[in-house]
N, C-alpha and C positions, 0 to 999 in steps of 0.2 A: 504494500500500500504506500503511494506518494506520501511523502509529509509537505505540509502546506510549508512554504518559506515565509518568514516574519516579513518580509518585504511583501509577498503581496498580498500579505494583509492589512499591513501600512497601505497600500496601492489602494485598495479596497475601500478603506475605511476614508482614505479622500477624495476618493469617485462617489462614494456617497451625501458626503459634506457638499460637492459641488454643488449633486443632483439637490440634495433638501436646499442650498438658498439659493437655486435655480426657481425649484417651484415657488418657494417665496415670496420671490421677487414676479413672479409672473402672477400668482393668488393677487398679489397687492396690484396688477395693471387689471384687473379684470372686476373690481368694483368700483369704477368711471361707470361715465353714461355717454361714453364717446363713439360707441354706436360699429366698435368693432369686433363683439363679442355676443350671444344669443342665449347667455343661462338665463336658467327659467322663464324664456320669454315663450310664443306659440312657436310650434315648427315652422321652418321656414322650409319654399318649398325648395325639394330635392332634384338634384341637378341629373343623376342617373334619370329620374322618374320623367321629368319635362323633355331628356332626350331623347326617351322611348318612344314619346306620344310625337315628337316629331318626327320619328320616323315612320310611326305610323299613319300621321299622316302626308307624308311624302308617298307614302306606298299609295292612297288613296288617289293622291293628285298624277300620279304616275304608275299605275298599278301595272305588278310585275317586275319591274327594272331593280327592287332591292334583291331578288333572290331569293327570299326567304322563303316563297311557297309557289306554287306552280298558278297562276291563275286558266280559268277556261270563260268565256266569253258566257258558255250555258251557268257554271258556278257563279260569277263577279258577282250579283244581286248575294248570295251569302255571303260569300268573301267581303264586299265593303259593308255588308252589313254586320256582318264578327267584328272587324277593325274598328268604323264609329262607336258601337256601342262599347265598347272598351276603352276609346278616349275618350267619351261622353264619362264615364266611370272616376278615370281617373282623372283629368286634367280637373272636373268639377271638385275635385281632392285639392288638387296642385292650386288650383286659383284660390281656394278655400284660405288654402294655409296663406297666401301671397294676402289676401284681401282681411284677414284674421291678422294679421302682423301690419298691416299699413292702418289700422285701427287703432290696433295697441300702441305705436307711434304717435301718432298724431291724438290719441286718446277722445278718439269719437265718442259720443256717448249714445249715437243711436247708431246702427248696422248691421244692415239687415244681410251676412256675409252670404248664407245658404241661399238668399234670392240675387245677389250681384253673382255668385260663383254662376250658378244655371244660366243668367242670362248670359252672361259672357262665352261660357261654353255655345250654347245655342246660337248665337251669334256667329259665330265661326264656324258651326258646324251649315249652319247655313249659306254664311260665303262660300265652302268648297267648289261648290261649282263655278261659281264666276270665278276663281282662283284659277282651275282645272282650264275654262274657257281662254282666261288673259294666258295663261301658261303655254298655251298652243301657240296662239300669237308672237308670244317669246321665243321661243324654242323655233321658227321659224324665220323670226328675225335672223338671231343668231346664223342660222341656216345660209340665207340668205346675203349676210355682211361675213362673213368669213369665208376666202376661197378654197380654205384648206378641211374647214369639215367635209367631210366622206356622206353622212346621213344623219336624221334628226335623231339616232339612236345613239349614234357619240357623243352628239350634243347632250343629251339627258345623261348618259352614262357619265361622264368627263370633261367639260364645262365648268370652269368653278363660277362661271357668272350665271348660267342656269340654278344652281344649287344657291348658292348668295338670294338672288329673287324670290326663289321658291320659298325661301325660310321669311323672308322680307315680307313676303306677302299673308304668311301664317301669323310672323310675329304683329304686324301692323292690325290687323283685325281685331289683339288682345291687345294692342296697345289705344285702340278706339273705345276700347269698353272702359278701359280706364286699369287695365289691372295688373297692381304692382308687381317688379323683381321680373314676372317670366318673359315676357317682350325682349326684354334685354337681355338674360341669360339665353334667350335663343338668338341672339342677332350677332350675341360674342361668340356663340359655339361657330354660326358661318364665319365670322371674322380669322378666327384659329385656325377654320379647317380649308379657309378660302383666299385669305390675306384682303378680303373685301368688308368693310366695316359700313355698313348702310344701320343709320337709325335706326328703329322700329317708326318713329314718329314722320320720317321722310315721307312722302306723296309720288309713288312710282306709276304714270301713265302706262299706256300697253305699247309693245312691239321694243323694250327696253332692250339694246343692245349692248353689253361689257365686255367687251373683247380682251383677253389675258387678263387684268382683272387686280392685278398685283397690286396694296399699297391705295386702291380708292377708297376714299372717303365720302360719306354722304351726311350732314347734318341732319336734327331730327326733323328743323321748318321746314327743308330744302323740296322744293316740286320740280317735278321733273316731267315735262312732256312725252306725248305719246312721238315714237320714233327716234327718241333720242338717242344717239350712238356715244358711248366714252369708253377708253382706252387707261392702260395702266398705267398709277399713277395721280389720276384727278382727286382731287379735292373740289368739294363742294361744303367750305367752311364757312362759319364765321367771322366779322372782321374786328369786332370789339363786344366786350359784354357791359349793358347799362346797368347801372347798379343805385341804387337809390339814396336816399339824405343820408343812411348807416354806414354807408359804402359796401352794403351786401349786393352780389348781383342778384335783376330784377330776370325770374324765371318764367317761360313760356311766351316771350316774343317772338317774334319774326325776327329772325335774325341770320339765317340759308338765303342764300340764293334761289331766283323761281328760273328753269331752264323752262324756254317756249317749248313750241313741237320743232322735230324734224333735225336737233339742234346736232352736230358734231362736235367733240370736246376729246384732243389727241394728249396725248401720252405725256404726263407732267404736269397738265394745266392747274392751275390754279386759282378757283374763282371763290373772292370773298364776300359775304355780306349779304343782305336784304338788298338785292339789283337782280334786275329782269335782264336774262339771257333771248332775245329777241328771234320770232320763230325761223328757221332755216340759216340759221347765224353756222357759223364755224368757228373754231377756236382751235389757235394752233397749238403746236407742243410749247413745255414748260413758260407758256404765259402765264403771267400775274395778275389778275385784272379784278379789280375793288368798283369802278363804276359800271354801267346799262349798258348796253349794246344796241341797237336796234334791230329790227326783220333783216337778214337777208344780209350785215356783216361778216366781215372776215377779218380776222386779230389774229396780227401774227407778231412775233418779236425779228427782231434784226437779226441777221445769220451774226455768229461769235466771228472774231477775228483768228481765224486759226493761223499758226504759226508750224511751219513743219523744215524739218534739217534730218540731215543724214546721222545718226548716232557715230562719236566719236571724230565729228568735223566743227 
């Protein structure tokens, strides 16, 4: 049998000491009310659970392309009808806990959470088809402005600007209802899995075109015309935030940019502010542009002065 050696029980004995005024010190950050901590407050909803039901409803608006089951045109009427009632189930959970915790913040004294959760669900379950409908119109866009898709089936398959809208357009419907936390946990998961950050709150016309997709921004005011083409890169930010006599900023203005219809916006642009992108405008790569546009502009910057020599001359 080993003998333990005095040393690493000495060792031992101040890996412990760390560990107790480690926890100590952390027990004492955790009774604040700084709002980055959730003991004994209502569950907050869960991030596995809210990205299941986006999957399942992806499957809905695209039924078949996840793989997960065989669809038959004679079955779908079961098939989408096992799937809604399943996220009719759960999301009316998921919203529950979102709309139970935005109470308890704000400490409402009347809320009626079991009739906001239903509605909100319902609400969405209702949009699916106009979702399903604009989503074709996308997904042919895409088709259409890229010479290099093969079929509208790569495009749903492989597309990260199809998948970014499709979540965009799931999360904006719960972001109408008003219902806190999940909107935005699902607009972050496209952002991580898409490098595409679109609001929930933004306003997406039909035939929405994002080609490579890398690095776009989309604020939550910002509207965006039917037809509109943009490339990686854009920003559709912000240009200052107004903030009142406390100096807190003043929340839920207009403060995005409105892109008309028809609009093209190439790879790097950047457009700030409450200013109307004028319809059939163009806008070139890595322009900066803070005021209006009118119909049927083209904004381009000055080609750079490039400088070139032979290495080692």
């Amino acid at each position: 049998m080993k003998k333990k050696c005095p040393n690493d029980e000495n060792l031992a004995a101040a890996n412990n000491s760390v560990i107790d005024k480690a926890v100590e010190k952390l027990c004492e950050t955790y009774k604040d009310s700084k709002g980055i901590n959730h003991i004994e407050g209502f569950n907050l909803p869960n991030e596995t659970e809210v990205m299941s039901i986006l999957n399942d409803l992806t499957e809905v608006i695209f039924p078949g392309y996840t793989g997960k089951k065989m669809m038959s045109i004679h079955g779908i009427h079961y098939n989408v009808g096992e799937i809604l009632s399943r996220v009719y189930m759960d999301l009316t959970d998921q919203t529950a806990r979102a709309f139970r915790y935005n109470c308890e913040m704000k400490k409402c004294k009347e809320c009626n959470v079991p009739k906001m959760s239903e509605d909100a669900v319902r609400h969405l379950i209702n949009s699916l088809p106009g979702i399903r409908e604009t989503m074709k119109i996308d997904v042919m866009a895409f088709f259409e402005g890229d010479p290099a898709a093969k079929s509208l089936d790569e495009i749903v398959l492989s597309y990260p600007g199809i998948k970014a809208i499709t979540i965009h357009r799931i999360s904006h419907e719960l972001y109408m209802k008003n219902v806190p936390l999940i909107p935005r946990m699902m607009s972050e998961y496209a952002h991580r899995t898409t490098g595409i950050d679109i609001h929930p709150g933004a306003k997406l016309g039909k035939s929405i075109f994002i080609d490579h997709g890398t690095g776009v921004v989309i604020g939550e005011t910002a509207e965006i015309g039917d037809g509109t083409k943009m490339y990686q890169g854009v920003t559709l930010g912000a240009l200052s935030f107004p903030k009142d006599a406390c100096g807190n900023i003043i929340k839920g203005l207009k403060r995005h940019p409105t892109i008309g219809k028809n609009v093209t916006i190439y790879a790097g642009a950047t457009i700030l502010g409450n200013i109307l992108i004028g319809e059939g405008s163009v806008i070139g790569g890595n322009v900066w542009l803070t005021e209006p546009v009118e119909p049927g502009t083209l904004v381009t910057i000055a080609p750079p002065e490039l400088k070139i020599r032979i290495r080692g001359k």
